[in-house]
N, C-alpha and C positions, 0 to 999 in steps of 0.2 A: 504493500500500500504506500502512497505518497507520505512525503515529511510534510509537513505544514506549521507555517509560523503564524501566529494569532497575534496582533497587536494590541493593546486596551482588554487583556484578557482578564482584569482583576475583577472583574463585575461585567452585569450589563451581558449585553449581545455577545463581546467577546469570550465571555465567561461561559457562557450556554453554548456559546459554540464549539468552543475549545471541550468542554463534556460531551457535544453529542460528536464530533467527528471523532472523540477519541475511543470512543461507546461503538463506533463504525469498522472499527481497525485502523486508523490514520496514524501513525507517528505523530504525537498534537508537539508545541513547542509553545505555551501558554506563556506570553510577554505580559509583565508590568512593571513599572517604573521604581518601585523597591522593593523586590520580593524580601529583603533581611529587615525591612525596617516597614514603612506605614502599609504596606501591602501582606508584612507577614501572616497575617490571619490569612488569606486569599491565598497566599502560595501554598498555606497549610493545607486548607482542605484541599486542594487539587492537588497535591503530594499524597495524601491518606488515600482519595477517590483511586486515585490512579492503584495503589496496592491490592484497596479492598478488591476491584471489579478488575484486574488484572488486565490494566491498559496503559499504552503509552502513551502516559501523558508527562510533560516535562515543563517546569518553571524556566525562565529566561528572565536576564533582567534586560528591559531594553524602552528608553525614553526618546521617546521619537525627536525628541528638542534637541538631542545630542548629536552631532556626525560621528564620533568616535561612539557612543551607544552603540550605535543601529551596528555600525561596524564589526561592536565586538560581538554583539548576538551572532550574527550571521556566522563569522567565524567559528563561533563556538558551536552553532546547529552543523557547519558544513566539518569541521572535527569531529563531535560526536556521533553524524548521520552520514556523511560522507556525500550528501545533498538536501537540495532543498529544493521542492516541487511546487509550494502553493505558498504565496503571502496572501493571507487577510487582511486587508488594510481597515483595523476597526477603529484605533481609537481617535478619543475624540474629548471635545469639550464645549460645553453648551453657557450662554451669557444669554442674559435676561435685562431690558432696559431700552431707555431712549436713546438711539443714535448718536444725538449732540453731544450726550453725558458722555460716551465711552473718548478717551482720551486715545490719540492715534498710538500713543505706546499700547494700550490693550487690544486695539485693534490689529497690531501686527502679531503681538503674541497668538492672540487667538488663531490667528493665519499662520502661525507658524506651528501651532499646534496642532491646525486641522486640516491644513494644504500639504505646509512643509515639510509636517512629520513624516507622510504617505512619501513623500522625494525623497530625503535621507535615507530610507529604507530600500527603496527602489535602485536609488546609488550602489549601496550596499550590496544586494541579489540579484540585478542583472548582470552582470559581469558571468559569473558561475550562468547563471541562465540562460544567456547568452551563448555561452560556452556549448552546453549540454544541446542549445537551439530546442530549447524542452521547460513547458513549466506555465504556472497559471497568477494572474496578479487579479486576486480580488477584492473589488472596493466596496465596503459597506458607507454608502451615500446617503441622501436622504431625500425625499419628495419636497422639501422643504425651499431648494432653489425654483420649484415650479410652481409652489402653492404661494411662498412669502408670505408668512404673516405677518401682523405687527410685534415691536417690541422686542423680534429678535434678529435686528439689522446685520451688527456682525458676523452673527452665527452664520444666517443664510450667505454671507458675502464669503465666508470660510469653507463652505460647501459648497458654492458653486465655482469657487478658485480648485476646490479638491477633484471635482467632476470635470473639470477642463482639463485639467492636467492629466486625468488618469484617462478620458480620450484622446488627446494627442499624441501622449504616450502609445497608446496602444498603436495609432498606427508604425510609430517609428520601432515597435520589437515583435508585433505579427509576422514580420520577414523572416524573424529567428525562430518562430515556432510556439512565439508564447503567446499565450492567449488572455483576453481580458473581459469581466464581467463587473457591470457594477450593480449591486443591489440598493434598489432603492425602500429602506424602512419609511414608513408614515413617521406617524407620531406615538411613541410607547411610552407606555403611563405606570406600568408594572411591571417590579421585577430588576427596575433599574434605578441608579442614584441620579441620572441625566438632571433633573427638575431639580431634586432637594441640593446637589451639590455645583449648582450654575453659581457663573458668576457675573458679577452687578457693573455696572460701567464705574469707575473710577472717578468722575467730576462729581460730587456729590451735590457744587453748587447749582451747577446746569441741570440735574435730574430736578432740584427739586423748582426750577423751573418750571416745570412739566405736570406738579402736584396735581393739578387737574384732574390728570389722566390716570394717576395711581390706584385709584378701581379697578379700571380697566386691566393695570399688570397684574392686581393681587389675581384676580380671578383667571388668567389667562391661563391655566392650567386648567382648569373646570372648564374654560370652555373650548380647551381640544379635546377632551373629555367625551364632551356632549357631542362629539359628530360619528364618535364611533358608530358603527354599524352593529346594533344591537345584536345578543349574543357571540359578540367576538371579544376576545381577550386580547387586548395590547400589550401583549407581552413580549419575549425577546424568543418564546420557543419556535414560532412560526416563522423566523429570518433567520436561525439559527437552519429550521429543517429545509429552507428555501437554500439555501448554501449548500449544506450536505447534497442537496437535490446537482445541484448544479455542478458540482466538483465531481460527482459520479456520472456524468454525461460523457459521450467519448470526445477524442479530441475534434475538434471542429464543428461541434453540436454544441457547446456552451454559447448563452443568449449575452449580447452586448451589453442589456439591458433587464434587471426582473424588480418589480414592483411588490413589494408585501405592504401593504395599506388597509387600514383598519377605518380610515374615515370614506372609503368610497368617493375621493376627489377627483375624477377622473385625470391621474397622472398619465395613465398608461396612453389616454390618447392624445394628448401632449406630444409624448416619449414617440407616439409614430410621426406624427408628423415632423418634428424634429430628425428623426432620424432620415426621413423621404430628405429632408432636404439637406440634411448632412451629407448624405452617402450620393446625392446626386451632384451639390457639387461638388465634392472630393474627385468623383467619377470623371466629370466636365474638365477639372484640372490635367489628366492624366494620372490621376493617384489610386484609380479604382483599388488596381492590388494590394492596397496599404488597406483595405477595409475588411481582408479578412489573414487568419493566420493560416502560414502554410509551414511546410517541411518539406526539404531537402533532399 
């Protein structure tokens, strides 16, 4: 079975994921940013999981903010496994607030946490990937550059810098054989710390500018809440089995693009017509053959 490396694995989607592909036969490589220290709880139980149900699961420490991080995970996956077949590009970080209020320092953090960290890592594993002309880059994204709500400016501007990148990217390493999927999560309300552990813009003067509007933020969880499509659970186990789904696809049958959405937005007809007119002008350039992956 393939190695695979799970970014943002301490919680959240990448935590469910990293248990169920490892519950599959995957070599998992579950990353968070201090398995010795604030993350210890979380490496623990996925070290015990892994014993009890006699699966490969393994802790990595690896903080997407770092070039020498990411660098030294990989190395240590491609020592310990001898390869690496599949990145999960999960983690991630969620801010809540007025626009004006976030100070362009938090603004680039943010963007460096949830653009950049996905590049650093990408640095990192194509080379070997490259190498092998073999191997799979998955992006956990979000519907959220399509919907845009209010309130969460940066966020969505840190998601749709991460969605660009991991399509352009793709066309320039489908030559080599590797493939690329992004999935796109709704809005999940359970199961994860995404809401409770967001952070606040930084100008406190300029938010409170805005006091008006502060109804409006408190409840803005309740009211992504309310568009669920009843009887469905927003949780992370259904992007977790949407991945597994995908990763077991054969080569050249994995989808560009897969939606798990819980509010019934219609992303998905967005996501075609977008793509009708991606893929046609790409095609109109000369570049068709960058639109899919091939082998040698």
């Amino acid at each position: 079975m393939s190695v695979v490396l799970i970014t943002g694995a301490a919680t959240g989607i990448g935590n469910v994921t990293a248990r169920r592909l490892a519950g599959d036969g995957y070599t998992v490589y579950a990353s968070m940013r201090d398995p010795a220290g604030r993350d210890a709880d979380h490496a623990a139980e996925l070290r015990d999981l892994a014993v009890r149900d006699g699966v490969d699961l393994r802790v990595v420490e690896l903080d997407v903010t770092g070039e020498r991080s990411a660098e030294a995970a990989v190395a240590t996956i491609l020592n310990d496994a001898g390869r690496l077949d599949v990145v999960v590009h999960n983690a991630g970080h969620l801010c809540v607030g007025y626009v004006e209020a976030f100070t362009p320092e938090d603004i680039a953090h943010l963007i460096d946490v949830n653009a950049i960290g996905a590049h650093r890592v990408n640095r990192a594993v194509l080379p070997h990937m490259r190498d092998r002309r073999a191997g799979t880059l998955l992006y956990v994204g979000s519907t959220i550059g399509v919907t845009t709500p209010p309130f969460l400016g940066p966020y969505v501007a840190s998601k749709v810098a991460f969605d660009a990148l991991a399509v352009v990217t793709s066309y320039e390493t489908q030559p080599f054989g590797i493939e690329t999927t992004i999935v796109m999560p709704g809005a999940i309300t359970q199961g994860t710390q995404h809401f409770p552990n967001a952070s606040r813009a930084g100008d406190t003067a300029v938010a409170r500018a805005y006091a008006t509007l502060d109804p409006l933020v408190a409840r803005n969880e309740a009211a992504t809440a309310s568009l669920f499509v009843p009887g469905v659970e927003p949780s992370p186990v259904p992007v977790a089995d949407e991945i597994a789904r995908i990763l077991a696809l054969p080569f050249g049958g994995k989808p560009m693009r897969s939606v798990v959405d819980f509010t019934d937005s219609g992303v998905d007809e967005v996501n075609e017509v977008a793509r009708r007119t991606r893929e046609g002008f790409v095609t109109r350039m000369g570049f068709g053959e960058l639109l899919r992956p091939r082998r040698e």
